[in-house]
Backbone of each chain as nested JSON, in Angstrom:
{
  "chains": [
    {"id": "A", "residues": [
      {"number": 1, "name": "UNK", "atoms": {"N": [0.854, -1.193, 0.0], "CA": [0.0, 0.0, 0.0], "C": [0.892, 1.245, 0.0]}},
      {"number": 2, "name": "UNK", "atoms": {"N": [0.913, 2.127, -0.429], "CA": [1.685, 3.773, -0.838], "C": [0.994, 4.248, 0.514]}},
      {"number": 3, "name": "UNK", "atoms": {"N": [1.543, 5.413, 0.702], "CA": [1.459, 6.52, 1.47], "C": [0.462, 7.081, 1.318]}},
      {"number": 4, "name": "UNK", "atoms": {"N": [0.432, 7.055, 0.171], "CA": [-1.108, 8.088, -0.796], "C": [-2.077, 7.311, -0.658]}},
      {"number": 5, "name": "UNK", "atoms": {"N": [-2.219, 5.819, -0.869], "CA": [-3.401, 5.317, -0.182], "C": [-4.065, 5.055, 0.578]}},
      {"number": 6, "name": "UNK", "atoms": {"N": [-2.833, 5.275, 1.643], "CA": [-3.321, 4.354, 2.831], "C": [-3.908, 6.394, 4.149]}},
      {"number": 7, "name": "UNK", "atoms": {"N": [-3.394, 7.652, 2.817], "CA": [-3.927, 8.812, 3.214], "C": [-4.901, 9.414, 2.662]}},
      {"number": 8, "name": "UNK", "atoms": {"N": [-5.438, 8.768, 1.782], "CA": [-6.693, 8.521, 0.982], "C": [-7.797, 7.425, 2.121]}},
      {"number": 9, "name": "UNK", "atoms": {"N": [-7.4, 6.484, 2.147], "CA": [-8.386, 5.667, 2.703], "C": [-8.57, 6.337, 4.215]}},
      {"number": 10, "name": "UNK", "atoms": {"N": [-7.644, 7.194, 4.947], "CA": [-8.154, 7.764, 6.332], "C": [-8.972, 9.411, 5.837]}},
      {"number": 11, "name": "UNK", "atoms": {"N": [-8.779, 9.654, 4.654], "CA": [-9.425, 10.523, 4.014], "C": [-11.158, 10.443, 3.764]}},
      {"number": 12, "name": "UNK", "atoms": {"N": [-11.334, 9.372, 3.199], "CA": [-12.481, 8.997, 3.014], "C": [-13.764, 8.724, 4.476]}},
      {"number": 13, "name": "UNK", "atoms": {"N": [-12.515, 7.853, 5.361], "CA": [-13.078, 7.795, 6.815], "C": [-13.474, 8.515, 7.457]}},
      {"number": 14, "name": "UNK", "atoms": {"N": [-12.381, 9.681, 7.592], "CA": [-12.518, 10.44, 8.641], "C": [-12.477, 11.916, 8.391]}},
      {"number": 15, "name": "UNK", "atoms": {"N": [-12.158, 12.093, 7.148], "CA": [-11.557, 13.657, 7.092], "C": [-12.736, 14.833, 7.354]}},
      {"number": 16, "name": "UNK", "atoms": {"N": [-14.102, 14.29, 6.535], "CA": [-15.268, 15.286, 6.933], "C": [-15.504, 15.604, 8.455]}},
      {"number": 17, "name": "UNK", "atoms": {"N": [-15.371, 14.821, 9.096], "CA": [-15.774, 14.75, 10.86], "C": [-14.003, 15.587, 11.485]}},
      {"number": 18, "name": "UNK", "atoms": {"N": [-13.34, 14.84, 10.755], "CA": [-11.761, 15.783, 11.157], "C": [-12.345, 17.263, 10.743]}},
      {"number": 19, "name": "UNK", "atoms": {"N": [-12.407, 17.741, 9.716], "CA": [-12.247, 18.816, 9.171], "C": [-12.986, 19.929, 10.069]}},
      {"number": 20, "name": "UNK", "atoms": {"N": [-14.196, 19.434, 10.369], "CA": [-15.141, 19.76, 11.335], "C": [-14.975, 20.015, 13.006]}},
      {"number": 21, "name": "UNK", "atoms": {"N": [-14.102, 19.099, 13.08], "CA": [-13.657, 19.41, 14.644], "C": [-12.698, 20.329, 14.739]}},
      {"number": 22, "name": "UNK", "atoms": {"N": [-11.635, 20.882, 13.747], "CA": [-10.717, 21.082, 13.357], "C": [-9.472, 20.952, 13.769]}},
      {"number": 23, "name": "UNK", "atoms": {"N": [-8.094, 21.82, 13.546], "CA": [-7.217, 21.068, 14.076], "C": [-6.559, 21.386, 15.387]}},
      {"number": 24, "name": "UNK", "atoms": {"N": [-7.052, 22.067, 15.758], "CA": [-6.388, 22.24, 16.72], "C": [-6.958, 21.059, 18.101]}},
      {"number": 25, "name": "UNK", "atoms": {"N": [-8.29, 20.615, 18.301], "CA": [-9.386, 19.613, 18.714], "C": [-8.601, 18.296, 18.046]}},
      {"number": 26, "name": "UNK", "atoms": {"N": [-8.285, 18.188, 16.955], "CA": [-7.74, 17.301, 16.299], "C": [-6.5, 16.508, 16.961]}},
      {"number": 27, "name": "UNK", "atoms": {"N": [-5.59, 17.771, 16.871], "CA": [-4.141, 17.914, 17.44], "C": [-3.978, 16.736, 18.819]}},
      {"number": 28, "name": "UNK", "atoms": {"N": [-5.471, 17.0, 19.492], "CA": [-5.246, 16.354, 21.066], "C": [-5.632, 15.509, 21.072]}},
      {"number": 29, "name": "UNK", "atoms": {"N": [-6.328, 14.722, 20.102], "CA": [-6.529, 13.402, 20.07], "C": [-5.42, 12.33, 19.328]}},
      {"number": 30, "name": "UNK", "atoms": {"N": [-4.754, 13.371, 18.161], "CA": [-3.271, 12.9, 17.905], "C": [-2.275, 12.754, 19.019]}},
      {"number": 31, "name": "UNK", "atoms": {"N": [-2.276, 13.434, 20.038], "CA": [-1.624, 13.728, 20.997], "C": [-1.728, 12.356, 22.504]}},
      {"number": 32, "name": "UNK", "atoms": {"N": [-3.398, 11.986, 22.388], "CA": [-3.529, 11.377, 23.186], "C": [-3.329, 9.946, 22.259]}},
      {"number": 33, "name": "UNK", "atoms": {"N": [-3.278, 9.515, 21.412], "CA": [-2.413, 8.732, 20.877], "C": [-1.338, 8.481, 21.081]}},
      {"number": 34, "name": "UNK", "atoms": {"N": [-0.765, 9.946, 20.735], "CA": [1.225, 9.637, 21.211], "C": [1.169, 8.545, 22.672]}},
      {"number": 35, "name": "UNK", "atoms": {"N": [0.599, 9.331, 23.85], "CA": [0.84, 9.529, 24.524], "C": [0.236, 7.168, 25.04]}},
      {"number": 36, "name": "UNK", "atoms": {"N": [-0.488, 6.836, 24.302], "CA": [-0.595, 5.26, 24.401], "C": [0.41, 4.72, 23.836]}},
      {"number": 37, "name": "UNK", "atoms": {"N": [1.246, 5.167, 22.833], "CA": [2.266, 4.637, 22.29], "C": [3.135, 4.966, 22.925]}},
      {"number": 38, "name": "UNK", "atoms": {"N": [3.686, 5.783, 23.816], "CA": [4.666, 5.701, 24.664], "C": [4.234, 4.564, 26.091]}},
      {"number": 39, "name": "UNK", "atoms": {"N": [2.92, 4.548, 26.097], "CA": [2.595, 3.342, 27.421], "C": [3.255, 2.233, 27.1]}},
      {"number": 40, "name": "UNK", "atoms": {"N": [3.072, 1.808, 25.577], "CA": [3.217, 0.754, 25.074], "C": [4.647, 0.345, 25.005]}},
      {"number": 41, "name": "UNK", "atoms": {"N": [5.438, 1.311, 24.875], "CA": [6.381, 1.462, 24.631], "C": [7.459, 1.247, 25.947]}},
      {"number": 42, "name": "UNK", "atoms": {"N": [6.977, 1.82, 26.73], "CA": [7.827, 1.43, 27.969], "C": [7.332, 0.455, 28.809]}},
      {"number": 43, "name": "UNK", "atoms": {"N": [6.21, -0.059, 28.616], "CA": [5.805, -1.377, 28.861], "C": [6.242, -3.17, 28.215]}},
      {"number": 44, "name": "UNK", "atoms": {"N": [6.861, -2.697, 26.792], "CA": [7.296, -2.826, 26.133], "C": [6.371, -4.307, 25.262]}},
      {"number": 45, "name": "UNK", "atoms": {"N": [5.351, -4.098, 24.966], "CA": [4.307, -4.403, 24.948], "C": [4.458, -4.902, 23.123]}},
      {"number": 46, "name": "UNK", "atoms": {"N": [4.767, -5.97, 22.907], "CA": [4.8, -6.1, 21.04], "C": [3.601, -5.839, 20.389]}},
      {"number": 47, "name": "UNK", "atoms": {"N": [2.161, -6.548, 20.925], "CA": [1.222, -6.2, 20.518], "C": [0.243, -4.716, 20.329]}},
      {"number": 48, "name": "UNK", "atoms": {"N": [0.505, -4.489, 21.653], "CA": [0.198, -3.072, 21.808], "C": [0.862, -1.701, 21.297]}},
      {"number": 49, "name": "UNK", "atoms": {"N": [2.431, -2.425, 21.072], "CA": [3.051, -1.224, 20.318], "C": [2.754, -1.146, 18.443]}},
      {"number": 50, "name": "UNK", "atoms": {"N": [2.293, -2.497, 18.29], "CA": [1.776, -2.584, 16.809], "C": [0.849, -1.667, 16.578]}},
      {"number": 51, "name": "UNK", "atoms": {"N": [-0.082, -2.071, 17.823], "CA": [-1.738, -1.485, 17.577], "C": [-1.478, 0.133, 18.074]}},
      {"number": 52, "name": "UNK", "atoms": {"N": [-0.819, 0.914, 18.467], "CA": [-0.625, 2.005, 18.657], "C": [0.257, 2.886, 17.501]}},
      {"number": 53, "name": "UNK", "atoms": {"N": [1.06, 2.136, 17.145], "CA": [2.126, 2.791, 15.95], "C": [1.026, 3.247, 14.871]}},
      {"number": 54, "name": "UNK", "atoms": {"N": [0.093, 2.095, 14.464], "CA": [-0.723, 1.718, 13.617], "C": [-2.163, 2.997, 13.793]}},
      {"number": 55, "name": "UNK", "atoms": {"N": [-2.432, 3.862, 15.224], "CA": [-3.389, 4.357, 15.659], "C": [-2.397, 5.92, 15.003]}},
      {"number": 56, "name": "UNK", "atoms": {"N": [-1.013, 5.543, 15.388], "CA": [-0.564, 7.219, 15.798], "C": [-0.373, 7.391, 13.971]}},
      {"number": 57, "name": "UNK", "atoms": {"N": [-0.099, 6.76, 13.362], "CA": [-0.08, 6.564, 11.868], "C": [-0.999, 7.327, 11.384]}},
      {"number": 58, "name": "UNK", "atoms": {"N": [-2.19, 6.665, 11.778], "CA": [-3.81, 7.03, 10.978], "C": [-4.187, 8.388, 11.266]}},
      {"number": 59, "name": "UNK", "atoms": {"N": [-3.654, 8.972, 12.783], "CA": [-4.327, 10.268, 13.354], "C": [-3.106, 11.3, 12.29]}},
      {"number": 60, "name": "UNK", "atoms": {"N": [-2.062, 10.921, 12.34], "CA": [-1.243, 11.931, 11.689], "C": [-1.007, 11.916, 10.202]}},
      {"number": 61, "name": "UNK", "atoms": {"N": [-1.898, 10.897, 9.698], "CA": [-2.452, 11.3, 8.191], "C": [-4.096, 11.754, 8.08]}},
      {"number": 62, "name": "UNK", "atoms": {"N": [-4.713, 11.624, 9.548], "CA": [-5.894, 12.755, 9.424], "C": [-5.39, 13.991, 9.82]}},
      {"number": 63, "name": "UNK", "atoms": {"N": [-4.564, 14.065, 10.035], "CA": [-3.89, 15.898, 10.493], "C": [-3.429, 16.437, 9.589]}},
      {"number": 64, "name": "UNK", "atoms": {"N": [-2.627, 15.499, 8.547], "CA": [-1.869, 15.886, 7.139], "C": [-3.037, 16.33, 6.65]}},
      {"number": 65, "name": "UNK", "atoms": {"N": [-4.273, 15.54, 6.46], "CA": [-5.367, 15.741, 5.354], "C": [-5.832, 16.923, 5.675]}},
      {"number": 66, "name": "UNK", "atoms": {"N": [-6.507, 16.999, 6.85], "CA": [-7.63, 18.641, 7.179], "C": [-6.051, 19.651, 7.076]}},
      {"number": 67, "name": "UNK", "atoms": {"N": [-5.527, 19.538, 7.078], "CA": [-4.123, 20.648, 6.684], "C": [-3.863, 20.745, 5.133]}},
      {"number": 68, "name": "UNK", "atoms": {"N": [-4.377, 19.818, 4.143], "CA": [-3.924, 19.722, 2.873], "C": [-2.188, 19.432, 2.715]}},
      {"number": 69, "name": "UNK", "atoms": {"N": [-1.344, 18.861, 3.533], "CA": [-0.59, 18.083, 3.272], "C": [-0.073, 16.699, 2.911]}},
      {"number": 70, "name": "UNK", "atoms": {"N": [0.618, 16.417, 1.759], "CA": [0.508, 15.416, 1.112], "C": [2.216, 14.547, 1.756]}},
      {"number": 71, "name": "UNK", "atoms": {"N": [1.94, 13.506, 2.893], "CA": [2.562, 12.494, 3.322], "C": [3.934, 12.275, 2.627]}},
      {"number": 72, "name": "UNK", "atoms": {"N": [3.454, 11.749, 1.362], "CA": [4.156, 10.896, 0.595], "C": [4.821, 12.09, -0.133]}},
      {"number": 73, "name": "UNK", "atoms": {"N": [4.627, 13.544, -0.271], "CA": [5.31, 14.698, -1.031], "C": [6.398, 15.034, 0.377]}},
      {"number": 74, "name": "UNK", "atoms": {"N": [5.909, 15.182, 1.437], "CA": [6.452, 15.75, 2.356], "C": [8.034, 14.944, 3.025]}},
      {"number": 75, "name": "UNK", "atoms": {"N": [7.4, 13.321, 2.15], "CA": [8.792, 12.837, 2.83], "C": [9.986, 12.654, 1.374]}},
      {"number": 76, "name": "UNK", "atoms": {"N": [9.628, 13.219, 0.303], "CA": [10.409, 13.152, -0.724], "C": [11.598, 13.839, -0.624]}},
      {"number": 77, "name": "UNK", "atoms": {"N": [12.061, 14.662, 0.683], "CA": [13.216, 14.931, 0.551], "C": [14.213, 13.793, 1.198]}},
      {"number": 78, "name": "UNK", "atoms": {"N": [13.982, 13.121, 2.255], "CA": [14.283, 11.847, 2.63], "C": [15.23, 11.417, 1.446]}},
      {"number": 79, "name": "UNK", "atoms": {"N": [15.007, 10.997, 0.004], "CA": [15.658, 10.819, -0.571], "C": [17.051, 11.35, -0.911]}},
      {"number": 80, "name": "UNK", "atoms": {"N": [16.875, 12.242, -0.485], "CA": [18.542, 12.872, -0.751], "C": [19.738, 12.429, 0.029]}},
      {"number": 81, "name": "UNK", "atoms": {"N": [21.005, 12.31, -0.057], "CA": [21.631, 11.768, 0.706], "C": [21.943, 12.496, 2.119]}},
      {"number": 82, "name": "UNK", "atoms": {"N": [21.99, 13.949, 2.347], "CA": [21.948, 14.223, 3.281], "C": [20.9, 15.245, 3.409]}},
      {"number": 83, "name": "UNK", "atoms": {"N": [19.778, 14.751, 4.313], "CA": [18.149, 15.339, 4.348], "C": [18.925, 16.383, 5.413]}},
      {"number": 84, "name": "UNK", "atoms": {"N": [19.69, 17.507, 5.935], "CA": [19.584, 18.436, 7.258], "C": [17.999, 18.436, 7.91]}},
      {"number": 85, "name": "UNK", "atoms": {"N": [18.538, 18.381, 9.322], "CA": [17.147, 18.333, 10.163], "C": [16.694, 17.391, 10.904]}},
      {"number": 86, "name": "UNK", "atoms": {"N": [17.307, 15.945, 10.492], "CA": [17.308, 14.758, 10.861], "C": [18.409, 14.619, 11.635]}},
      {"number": 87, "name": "UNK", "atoms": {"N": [18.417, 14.738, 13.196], "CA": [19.434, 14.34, 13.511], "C": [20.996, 15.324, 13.545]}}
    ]},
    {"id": "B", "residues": [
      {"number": 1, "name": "UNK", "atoms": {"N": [5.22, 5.726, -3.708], "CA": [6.118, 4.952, -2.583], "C": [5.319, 4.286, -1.268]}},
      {"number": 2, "name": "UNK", "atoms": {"N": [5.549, 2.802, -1.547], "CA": [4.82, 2.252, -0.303], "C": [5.302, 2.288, 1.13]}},
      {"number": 3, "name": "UNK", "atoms": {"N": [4.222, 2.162, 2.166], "CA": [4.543, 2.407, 3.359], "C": [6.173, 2.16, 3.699]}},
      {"number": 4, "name": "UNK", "atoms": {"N": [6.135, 0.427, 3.22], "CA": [7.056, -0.524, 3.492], "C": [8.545, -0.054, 3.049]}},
      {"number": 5, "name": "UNK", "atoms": {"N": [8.36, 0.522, 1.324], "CA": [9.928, 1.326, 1.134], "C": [9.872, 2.173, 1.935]}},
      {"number": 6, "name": "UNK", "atoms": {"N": [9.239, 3.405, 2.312], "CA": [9.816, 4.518, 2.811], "C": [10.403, 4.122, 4.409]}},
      {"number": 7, "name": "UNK", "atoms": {"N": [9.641, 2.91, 5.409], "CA": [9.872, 2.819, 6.389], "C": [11.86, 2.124, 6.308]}},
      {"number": 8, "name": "UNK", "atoms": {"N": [11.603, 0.953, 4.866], "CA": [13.181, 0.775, 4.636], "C": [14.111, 1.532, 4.309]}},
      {"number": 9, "name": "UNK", "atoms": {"N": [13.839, 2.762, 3.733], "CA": [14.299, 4.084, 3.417], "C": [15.156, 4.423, 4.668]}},
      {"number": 10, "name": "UNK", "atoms": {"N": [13.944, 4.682, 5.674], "CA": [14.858, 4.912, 6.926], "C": [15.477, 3.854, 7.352]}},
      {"number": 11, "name": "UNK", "atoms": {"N": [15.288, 3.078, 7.79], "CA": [15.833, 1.654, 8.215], "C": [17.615, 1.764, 7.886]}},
      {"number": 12, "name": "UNK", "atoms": {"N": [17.773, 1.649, 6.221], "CA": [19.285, 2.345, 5.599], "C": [19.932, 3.15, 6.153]}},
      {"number": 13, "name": "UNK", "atoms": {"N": [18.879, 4.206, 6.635], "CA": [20.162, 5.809, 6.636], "C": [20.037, 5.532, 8.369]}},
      {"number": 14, "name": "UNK", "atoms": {"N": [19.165, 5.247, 8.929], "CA": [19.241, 5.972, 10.751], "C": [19.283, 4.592, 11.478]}},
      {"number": 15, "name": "UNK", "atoms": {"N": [18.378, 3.061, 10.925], "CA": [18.472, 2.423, 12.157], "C": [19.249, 1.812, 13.044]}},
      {"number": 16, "name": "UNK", "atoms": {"N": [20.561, 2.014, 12.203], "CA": [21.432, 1.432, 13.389], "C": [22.218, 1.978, 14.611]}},
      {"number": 17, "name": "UNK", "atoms": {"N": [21.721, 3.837, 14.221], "CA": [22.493, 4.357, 14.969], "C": [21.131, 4.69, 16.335]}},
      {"number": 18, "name": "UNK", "atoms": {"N": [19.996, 4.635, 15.76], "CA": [18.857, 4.691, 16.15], "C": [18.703, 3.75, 17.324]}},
      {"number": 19, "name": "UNK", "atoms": {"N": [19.574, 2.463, 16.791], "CA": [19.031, 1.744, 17.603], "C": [20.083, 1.236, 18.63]}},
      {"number": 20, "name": "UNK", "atoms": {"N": [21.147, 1.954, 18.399], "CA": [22.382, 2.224, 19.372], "C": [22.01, 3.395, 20.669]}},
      {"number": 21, "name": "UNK", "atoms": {"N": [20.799, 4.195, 20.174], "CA": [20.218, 5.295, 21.295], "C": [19.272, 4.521, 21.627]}},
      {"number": 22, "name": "UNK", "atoms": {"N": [18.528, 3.607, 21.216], "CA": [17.547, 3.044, 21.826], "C": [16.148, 4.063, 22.203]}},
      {"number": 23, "name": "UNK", "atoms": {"N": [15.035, 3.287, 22.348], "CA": [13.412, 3.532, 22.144], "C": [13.838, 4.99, 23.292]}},
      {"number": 24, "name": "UNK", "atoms": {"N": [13.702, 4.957, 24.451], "CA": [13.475, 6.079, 25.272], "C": [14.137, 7.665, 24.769]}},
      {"number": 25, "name": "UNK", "atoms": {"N": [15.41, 7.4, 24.387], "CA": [16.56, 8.782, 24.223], "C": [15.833, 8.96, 22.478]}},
      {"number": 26, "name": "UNK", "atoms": {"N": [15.273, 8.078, 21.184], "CA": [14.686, 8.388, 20.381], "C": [13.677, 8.746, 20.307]}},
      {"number": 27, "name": "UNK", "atoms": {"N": [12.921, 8.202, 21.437], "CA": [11.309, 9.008, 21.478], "C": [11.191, 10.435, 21.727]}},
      {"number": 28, "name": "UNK", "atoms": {"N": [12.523, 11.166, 22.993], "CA": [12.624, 12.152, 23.116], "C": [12.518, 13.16, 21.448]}},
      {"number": 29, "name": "UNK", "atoms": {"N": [13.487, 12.416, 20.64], "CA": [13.5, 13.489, 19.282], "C": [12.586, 13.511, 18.489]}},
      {"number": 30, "name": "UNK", "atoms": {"N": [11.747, 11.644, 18.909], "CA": [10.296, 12.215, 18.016], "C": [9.359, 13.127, 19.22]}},
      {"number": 31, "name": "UNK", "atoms": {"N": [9.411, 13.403, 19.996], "CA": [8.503, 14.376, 20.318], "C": [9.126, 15.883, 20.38]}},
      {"number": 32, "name": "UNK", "atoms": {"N": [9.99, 15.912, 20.021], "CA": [10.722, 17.131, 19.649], "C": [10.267, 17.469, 18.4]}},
      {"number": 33, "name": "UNK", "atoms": {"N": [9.856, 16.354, 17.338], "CA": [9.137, 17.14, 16.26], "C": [7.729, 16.751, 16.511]}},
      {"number": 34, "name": "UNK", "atoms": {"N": [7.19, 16.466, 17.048], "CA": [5.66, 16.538, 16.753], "C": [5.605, 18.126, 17.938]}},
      {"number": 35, "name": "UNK", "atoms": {"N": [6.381, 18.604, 18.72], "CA": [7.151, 19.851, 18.812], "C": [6.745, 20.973, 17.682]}},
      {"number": 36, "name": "UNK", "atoms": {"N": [7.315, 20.621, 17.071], "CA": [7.951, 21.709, 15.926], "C": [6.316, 21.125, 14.884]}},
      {"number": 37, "name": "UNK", "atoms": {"N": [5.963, 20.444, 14.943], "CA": [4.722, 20.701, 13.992], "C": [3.461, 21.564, 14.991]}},
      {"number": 38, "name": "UNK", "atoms": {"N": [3.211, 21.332, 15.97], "CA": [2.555, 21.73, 16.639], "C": [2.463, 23.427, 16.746]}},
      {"number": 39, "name": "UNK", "atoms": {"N": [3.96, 23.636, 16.327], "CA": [4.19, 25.293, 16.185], "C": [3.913, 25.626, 14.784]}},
      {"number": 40, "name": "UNK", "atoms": {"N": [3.97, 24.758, 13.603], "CA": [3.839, 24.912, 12.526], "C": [2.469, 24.696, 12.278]}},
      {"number": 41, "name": "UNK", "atoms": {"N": [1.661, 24.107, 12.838], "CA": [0.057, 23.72, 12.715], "C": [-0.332, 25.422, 13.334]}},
      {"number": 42, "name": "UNK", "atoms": {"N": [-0.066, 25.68, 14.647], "CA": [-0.162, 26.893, 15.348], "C": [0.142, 28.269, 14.323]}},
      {"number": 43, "name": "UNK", "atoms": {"N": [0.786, 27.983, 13.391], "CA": [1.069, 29.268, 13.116], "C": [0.222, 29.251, 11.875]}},
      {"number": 44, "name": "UNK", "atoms": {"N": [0.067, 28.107, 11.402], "CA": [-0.546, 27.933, 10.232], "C": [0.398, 28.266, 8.633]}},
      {"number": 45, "name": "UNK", "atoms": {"N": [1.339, 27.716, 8.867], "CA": [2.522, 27.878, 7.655], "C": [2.983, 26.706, 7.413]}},
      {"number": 46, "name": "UNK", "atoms": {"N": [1.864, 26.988, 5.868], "CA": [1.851, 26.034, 4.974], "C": [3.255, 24.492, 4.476]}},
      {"number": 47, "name": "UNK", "atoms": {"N": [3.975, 25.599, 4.177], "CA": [5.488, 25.441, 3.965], "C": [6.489, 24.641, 4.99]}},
      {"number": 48, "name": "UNK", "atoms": {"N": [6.086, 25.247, 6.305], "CA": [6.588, 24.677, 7.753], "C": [5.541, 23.145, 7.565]}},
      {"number": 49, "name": "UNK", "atoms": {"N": [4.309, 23.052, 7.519], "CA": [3.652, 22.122, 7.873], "C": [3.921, 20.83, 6.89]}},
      {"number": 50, "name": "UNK", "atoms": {"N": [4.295, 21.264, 6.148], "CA": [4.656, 20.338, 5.733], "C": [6.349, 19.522, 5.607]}},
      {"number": 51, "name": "UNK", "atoms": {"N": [7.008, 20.514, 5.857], "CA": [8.523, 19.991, 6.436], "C": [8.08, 19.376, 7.608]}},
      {"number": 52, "name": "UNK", "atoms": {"N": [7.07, 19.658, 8.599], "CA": [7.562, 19.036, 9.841], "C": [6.526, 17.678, 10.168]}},
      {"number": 53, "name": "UNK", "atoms": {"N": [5.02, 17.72, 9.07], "CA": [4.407, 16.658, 9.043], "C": [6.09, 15.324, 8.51]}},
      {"number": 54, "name": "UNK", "atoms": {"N": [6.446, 15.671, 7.466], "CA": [7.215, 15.019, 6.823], "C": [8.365, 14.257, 7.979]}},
      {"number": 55, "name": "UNK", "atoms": {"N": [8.536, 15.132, 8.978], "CA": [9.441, 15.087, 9.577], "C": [9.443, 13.58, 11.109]}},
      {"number": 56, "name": "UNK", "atoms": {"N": [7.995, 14.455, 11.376], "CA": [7.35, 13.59, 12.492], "C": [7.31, 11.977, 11.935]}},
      {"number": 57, "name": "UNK", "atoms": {"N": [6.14, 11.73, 10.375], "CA": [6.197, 10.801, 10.154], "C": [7.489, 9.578, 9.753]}},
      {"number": 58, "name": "UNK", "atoms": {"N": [8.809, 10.665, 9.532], "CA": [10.141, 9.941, 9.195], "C": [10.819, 9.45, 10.77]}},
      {"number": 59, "name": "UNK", "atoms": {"N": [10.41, 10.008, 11.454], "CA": [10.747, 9.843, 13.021], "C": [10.03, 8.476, 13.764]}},
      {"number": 60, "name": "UNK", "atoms": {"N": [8.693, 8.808, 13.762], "CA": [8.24, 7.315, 13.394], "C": [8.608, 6.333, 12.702]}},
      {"number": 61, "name": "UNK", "atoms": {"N": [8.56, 6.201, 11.55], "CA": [8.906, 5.213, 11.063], "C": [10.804, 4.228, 11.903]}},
      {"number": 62, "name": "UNK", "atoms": {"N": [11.459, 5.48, 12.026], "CA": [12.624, 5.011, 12.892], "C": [12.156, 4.777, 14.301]}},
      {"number": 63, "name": "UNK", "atoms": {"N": [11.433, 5.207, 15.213], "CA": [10.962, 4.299, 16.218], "C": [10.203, 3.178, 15.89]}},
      {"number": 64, "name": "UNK", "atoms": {"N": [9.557, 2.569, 15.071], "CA": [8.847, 1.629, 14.513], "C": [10.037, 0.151, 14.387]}},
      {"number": 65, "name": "UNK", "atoms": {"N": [10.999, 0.806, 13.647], "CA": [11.908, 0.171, 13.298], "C": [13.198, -0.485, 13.855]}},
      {"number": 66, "name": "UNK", "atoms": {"N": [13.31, 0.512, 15.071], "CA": [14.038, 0.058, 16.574], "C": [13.276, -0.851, 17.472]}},
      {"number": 67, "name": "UNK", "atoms": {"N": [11.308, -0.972, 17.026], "CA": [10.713, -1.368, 17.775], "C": [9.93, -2.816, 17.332]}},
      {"number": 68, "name": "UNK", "atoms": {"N": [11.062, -2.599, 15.672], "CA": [10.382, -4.172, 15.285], "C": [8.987, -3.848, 14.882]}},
      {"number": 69, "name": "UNK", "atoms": {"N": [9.013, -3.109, 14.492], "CA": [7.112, -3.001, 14.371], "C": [6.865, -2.439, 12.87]}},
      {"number": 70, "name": "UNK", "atoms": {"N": [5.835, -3.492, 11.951], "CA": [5.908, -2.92, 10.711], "C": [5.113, -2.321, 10.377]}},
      {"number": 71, "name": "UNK", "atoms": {"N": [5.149, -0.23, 9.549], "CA": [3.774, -0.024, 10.02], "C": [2.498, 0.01, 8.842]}},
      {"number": 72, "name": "UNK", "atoms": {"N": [3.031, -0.928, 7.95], "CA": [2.051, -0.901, 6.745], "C": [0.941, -2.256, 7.382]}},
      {"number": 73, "name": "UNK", "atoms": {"N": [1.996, -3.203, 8.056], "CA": [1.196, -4.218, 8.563], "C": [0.134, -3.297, 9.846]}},
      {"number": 74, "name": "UNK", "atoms": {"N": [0.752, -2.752, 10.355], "CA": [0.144, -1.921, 11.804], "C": [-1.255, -1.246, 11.314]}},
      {"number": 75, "name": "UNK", "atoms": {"N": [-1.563, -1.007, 10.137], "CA": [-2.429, 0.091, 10.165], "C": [-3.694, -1.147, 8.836]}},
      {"number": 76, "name": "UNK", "atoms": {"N": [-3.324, -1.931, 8.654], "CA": [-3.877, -3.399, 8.145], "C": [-5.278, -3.021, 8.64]}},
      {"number": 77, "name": "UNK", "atoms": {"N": [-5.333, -3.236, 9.923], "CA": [-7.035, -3.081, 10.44], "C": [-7.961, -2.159, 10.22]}},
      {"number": 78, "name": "UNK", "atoms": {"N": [-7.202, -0.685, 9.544], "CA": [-8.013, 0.695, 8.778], "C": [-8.592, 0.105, 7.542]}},
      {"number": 79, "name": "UNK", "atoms": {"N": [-8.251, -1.107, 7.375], "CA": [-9.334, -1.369, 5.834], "C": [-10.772, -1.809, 6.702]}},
      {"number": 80, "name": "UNK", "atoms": {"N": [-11.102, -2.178, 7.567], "CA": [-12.227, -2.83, 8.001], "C": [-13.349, -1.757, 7.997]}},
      {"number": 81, "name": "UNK", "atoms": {"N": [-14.535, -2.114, 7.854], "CA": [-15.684, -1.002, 7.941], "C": [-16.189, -0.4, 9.203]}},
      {"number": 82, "name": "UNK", "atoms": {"N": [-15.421, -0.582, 10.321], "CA": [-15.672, -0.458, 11.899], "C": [-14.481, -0.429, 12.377]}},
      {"number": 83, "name": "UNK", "atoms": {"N": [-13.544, 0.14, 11.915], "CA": [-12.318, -0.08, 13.29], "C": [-12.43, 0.427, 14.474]}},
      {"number": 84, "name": "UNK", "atoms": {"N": [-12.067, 0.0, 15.61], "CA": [-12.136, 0.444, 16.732], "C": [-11.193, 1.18, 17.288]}},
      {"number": 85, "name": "UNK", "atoms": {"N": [-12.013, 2.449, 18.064], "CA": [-10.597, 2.686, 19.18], "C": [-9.822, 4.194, 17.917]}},
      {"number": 86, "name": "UNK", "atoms": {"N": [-10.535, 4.256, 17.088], "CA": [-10.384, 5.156, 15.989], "C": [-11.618, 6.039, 16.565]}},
      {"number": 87, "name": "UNK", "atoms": {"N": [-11.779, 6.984, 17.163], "CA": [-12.56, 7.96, 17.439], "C": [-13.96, 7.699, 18.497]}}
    ]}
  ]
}
């Protein structure tokens, strides 16, 4: 699955009800995501860190969307050999 | 570009040093950019929001990847017509 689809298919789901709450309302439910994936994380939990990576994924390609940012454009500098900013 | 290259993308350039800092001292830098988007969502610049969406999600993918966790498989359950625990 691409980037673009899999921000398409949380598009279709969720973006009208995102768009609507907007983002800043948005932001804290992305946020309270993070914040299970770090439970998971220092619990060190395999299953739960799947099912959370997988949650914090979906909320921060509904944040890309009601923002009109495109995922899969945004990480095209990645390709370069040295991306500054990383590290 | 599918989930799976871009997450191997990183995997190449950061995970070994990634995973020489290990999950806790890397989580710190991904929340250092969901940081810096949060100021870029806040300010509402366009340009910023999307360097730092780009940024957050490349950060992830390297905690994902220190954490063994794959996230094209992770987000598998967003095809279902009911996912749970999604809003």
């Amino acid at each position: 699955m691409t980037i673009k689809e899999f921000q398409q298919l949380i598009s279709q789901k969720y973006e009208k009800r995102d768009r609507q709450r907007g983002t800043p309302a948005t932001f804290l439910w992305f946020i309270e995501e993070i914040g299970e994936l770090a439970t998971a994380l220092a619990r060190d939990d395999q299953n739960n860190k799947i099912e959370e990576f997988g949650d914090v994924f979906a909320w921060l390609c509904t944040l890309a969307n009601i923002n009109d940012v495109d995922l899969e454009q945004a990480v095209q500098k990645y390709h370069g050999p040295n991306h500054l900013g990383y590290k």
